[in-house]
Backbone as JSON Lines, residues from 0, in Angstrom:
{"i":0,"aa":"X","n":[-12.36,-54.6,94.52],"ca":[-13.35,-53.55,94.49],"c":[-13.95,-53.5,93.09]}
{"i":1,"aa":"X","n":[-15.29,-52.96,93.19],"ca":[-15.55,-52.97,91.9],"c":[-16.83,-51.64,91.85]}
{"i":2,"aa":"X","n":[-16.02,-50.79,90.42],"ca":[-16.62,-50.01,90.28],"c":[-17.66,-49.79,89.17]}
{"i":3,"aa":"X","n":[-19.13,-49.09,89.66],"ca":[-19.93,-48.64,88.39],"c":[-20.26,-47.81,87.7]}
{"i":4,"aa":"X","n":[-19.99,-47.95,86.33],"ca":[-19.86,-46.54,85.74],"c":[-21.61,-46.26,84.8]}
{"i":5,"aa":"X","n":[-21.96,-45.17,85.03],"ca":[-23.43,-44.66,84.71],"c":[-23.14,-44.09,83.12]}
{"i":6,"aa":"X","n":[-23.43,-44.76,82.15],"ca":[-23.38,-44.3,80.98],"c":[-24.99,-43.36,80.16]}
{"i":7,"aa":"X","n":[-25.01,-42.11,80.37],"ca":[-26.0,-42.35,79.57],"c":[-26.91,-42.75,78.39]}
{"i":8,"aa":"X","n":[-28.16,-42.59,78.38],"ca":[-28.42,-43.53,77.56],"c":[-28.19,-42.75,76.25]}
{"i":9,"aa":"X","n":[-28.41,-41.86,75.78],"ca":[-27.64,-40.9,74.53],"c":[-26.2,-41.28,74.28]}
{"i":10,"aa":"X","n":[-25.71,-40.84,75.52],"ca":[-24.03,-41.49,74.59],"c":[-23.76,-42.78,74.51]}
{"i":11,"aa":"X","n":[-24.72,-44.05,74.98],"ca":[-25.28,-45.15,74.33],"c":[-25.25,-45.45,73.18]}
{"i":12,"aa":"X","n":[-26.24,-44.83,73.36],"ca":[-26.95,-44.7,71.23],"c":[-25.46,-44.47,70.49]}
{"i":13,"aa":"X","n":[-25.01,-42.92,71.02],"ca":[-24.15,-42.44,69.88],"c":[-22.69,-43.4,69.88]}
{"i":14,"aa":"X","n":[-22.82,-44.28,70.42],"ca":[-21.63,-45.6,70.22],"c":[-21.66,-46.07,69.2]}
{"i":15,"aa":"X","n":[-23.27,-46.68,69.41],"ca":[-23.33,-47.48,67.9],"c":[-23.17,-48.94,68.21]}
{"i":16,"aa":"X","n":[-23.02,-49.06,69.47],"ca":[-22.49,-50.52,69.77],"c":[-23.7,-51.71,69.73]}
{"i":17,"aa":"X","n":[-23.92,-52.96,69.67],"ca":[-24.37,-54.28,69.81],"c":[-24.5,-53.98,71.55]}
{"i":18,"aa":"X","n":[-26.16,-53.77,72.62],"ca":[-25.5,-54.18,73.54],"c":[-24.96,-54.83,74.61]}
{"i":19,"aa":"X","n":[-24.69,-56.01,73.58],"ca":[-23.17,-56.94,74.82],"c":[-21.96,-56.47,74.49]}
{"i":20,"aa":"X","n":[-21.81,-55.75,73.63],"ca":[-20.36,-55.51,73.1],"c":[-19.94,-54.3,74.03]}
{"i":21,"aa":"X","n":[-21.04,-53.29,74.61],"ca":[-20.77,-52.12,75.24],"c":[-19.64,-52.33,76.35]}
{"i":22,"aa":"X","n":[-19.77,-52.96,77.18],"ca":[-19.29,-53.17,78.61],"c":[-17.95,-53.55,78.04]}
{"i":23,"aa":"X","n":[-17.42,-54.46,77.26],"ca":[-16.42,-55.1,76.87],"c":[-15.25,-53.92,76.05]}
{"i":24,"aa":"X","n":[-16.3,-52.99,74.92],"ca":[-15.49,-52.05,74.39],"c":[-15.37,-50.8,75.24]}
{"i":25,"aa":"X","n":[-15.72,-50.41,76.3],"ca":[-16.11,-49.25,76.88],"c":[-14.78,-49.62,78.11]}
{"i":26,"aa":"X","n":[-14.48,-50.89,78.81],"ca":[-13.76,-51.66,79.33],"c":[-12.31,-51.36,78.55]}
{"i":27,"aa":"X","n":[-11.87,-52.18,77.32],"ca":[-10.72,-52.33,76.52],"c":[-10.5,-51.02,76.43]}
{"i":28,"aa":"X","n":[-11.66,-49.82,76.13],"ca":[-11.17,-48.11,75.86],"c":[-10.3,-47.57,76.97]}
{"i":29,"aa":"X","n":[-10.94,-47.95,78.04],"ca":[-10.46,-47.32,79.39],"c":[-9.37,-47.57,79.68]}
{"i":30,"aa":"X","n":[-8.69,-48.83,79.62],"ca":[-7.77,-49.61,79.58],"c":[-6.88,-49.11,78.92]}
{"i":31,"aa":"X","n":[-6.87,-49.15,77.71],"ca":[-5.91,-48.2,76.47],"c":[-5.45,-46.79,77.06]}
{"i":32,"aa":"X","n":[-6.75,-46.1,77.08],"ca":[-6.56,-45.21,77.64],"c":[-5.44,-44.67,79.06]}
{"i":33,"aa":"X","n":[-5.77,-45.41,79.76],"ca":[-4.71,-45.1,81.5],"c":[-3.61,-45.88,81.08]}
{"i":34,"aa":"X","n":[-3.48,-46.63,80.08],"ca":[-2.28,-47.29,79.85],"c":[-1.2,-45.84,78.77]}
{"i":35,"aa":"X","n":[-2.27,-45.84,78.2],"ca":[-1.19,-44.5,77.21],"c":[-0.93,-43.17,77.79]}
{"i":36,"aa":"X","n":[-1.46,-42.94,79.01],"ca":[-1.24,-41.54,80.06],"c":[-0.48,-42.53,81.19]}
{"i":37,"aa":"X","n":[-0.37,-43.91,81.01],"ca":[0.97,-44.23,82.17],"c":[0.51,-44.48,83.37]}
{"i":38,"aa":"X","n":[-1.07,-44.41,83.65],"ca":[-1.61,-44.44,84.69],"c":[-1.83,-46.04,84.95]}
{"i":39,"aa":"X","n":[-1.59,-47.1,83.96],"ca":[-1.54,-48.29,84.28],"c":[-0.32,-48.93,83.51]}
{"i":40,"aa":"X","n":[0.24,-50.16,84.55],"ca":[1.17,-50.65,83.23],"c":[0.55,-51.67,82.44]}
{"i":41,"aa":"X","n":[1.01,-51.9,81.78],"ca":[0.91,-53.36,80.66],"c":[0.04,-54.42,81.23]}
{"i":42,"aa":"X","n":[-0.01,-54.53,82.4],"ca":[-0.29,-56.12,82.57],"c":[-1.57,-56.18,83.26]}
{"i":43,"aa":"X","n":[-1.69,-54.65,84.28],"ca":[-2.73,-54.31,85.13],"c":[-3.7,-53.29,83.81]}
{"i":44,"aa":"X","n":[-3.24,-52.8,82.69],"ca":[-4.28,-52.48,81.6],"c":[-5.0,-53.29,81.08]}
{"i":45,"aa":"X","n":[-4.21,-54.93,80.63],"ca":[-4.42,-55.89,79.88],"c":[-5.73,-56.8,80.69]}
{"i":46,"aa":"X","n":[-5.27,-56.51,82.1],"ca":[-6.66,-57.11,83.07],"c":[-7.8,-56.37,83.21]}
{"i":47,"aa":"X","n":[-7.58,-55.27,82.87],"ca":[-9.15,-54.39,82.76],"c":[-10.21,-54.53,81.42]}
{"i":48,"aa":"X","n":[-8.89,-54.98,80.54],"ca":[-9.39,-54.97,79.47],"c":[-9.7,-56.43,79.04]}
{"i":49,"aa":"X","n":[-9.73,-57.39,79.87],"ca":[-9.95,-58.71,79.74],"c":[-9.07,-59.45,78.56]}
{"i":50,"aa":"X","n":[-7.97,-59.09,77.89],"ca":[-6.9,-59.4,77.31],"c":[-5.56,-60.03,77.84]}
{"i":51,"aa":"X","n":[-5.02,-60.46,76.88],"ca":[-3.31,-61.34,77.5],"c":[-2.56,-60.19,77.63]}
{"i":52,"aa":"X","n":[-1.36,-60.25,78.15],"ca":[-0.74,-58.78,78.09],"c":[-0.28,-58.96,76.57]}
{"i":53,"aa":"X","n":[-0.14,-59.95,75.61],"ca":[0.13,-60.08,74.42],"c":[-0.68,-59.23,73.57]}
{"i":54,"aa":"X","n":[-1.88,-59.71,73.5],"ca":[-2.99,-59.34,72.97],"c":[-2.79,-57.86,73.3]}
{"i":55,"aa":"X","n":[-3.0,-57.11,74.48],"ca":[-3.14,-55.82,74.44],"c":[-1.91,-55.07,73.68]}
{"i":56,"aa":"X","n":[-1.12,-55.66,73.91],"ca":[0.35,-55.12,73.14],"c":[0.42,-54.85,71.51]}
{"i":57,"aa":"X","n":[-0.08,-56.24,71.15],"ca":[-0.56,-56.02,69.65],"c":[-1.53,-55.0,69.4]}
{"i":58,"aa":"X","n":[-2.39,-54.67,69.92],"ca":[-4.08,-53.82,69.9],"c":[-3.25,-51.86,70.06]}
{"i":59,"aa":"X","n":[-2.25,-51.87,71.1],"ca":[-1.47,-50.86,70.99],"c":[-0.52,-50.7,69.88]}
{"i":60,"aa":"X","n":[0.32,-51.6,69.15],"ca":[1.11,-51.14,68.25],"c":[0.01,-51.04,67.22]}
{"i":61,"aa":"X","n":[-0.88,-51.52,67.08],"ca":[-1.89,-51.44,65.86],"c":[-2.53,-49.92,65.7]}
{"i":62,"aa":"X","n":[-2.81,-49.46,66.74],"ca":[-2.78,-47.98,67.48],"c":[-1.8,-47.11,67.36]}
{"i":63,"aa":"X","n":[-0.97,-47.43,67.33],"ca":[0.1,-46.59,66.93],"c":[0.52,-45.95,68.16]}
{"i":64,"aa":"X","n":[0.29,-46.8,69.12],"ca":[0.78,-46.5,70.74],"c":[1.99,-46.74,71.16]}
{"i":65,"aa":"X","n":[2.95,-45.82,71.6],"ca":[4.16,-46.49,72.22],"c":[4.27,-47.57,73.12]}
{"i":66,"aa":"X","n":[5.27,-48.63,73.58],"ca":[5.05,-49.2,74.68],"c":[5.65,-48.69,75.96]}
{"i":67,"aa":"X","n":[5.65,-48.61,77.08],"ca":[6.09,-48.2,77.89],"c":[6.38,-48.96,79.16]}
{"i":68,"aa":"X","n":[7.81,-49.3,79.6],"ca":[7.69,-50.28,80.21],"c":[7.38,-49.74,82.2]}
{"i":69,"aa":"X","n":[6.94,-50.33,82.97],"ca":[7.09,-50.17,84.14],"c":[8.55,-51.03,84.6]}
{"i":70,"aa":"X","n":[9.12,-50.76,85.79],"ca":[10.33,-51.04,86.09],"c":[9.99,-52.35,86.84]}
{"i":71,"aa":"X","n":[9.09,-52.66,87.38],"ca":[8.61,-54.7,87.66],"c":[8.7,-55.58,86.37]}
{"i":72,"aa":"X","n":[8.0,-54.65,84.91],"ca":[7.63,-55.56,83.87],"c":[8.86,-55.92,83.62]}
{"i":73,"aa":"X","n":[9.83,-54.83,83.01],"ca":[10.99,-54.76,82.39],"c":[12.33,-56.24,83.5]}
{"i":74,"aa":"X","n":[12.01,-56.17,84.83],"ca":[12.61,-56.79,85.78],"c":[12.33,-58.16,85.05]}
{"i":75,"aa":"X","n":[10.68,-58.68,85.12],"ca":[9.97,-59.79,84.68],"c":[10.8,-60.02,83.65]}
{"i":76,"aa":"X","n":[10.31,-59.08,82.48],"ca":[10.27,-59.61,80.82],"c":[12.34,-60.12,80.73]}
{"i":77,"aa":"X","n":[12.96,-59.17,81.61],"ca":[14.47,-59.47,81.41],"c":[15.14,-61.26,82.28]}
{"i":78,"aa":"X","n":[14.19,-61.35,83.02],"ca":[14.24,-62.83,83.9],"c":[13.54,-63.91,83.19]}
{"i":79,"aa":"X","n":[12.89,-63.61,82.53],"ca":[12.16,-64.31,81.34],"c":[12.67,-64.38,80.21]}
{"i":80,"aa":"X","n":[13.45,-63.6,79.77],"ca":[14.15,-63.67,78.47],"c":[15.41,-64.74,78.85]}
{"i":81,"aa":"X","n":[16.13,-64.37,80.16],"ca":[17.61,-65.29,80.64],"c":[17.33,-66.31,81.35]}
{"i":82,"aa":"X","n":[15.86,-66.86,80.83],"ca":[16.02,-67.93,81.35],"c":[15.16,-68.32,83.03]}
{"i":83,"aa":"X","n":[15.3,-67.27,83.45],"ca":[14.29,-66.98,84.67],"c":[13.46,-66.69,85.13]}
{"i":84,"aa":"X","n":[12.76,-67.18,86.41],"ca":[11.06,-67.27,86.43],"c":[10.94,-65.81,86.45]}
């Protein structure tokens, strides 16, 4: 599914953004955002935001964002650490 979001053109302007950069930073915000209220995990934030889940991870501690794991990632990242797919 894919959704469209109506920005006006004032809070446009008051970005300040380049605009190709809009869609991309307005994207990565949202992302950050539902990720730090828990409403997304790590990996499904990192795809909104067109990032690795690496990349977004770094972009959050740089933020001064906690990480927070979901109980699939933590499953993953612990089968991945011992060795397993």
């Amino acid at each position: 599914m894919s959704v469209m979001l109506e920005v006006p053109d004032e809070v446009s302007a008051a970005l300040q953004l380049p605009a190709p950069e809009l869609k991309a930073r307005l994207q990565l915000e949202l992302a950050v955002s539902l990720y730090a209220q828990q409403i997304l995990g790590l990996g499904k934030a990192a795809e909104l935001a067109g990032l690795s889940r690496w990349e977004l991870n770094d972009l959050l501690a740089r933020r001064g964002l906690p990480m927070h794991y979901a109980e699939v990632e933590l499953t993953e990242d612990l089968a991945y650490a011992s060795g397993g797919k």
